[in-house]
N, C-alpha and C positions, 0 to 999 in steps of 0.2 A: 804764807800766802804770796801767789807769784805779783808781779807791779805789771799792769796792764797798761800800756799806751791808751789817755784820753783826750780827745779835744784837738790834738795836734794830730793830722790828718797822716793815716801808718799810708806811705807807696812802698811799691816792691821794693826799693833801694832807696829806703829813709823815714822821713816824715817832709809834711807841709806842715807850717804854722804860719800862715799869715803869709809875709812875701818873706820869709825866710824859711828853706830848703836847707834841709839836714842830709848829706848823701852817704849812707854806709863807703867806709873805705877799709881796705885791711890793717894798714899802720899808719902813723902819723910821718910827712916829709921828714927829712934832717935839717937841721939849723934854726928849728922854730925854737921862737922865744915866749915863753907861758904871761897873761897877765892876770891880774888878781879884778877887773874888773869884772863883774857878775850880769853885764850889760853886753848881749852878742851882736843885738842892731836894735838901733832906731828905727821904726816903720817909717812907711809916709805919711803917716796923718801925727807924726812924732812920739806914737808910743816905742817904750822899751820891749825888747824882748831879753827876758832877764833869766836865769836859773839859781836852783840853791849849791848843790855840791858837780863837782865835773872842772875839768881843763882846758883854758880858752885861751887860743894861740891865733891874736889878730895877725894875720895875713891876707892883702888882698893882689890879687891875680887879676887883670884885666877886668872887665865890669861887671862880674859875678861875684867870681869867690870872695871872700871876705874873712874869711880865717877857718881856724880846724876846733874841733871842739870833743873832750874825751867823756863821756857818760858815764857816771856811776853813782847807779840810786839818785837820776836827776830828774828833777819835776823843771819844767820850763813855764813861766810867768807872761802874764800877759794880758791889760784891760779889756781884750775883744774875745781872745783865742783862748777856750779851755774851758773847764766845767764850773759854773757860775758859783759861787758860794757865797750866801748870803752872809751878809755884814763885810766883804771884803771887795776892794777895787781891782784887786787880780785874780784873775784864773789861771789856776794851774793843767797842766797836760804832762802826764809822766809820759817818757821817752824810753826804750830799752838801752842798757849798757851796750856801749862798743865807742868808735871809732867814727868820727862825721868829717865831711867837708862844711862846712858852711858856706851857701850859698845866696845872694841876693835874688829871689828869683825874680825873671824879666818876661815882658812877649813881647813875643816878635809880629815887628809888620812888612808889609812890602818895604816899607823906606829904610826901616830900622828896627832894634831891636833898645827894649826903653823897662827902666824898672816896673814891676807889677805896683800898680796901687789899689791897694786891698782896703 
């Protein structure tokens, strides 16, 4: 049976979860360093956004990016974002295999441009 994206918002080039943006890319940079932490960002209201299996390469890039992350067979966590299940604090959102950017998403104003608080 195929894994369907739920909860985590599909766009043409990724998912939304919350104020973290997932952006399809074709391969991962050179020189990245993998970490074993299971935690891709802290929201602003200081939830985790967590996953179970996949590849998490903190790197950040000016006030967006925030590292690269590889999918496979990954469900992504999360107390606000995902499909409720009863007796438990997170919800999960399957994601499709591939290749992301991770991004912090922001908006923009006339003055500035300032993280999303979701």
């Amino acid at each position: 049976m195929a894994r369907e994206a739920t909860a985590a918002i599909e766009i043409p080039y990724g998912y939304r979860h919350g104020d973290l943006a997932l952006i399809r890319i074709e391969k991962l940079p050179e020189g990245l360093t993998g970490d074993e932490s299971k935690t891709l960002l802290t929201g602003s209201h200081g939830h985790p956004h967590t996953y179970d299996v996949g590849d998490f390469y903190p790197h950040v890039e000016g006030n967006c990016v925030i590292g690269y992350f590889v999918a496979r067979g990954t469900t992504l966590y999360h107390p606000e974002h995902g499909d409720e299940i009863k007796g438990s604090d997170m919800r999960p959102a399957v994601i499709a295999d591939g290749v992301y950017e991770l991004r912090r998403q922001v908006e923009q104003t006339l003055a500035e441009m300032k993280p999303v608080i979701d």
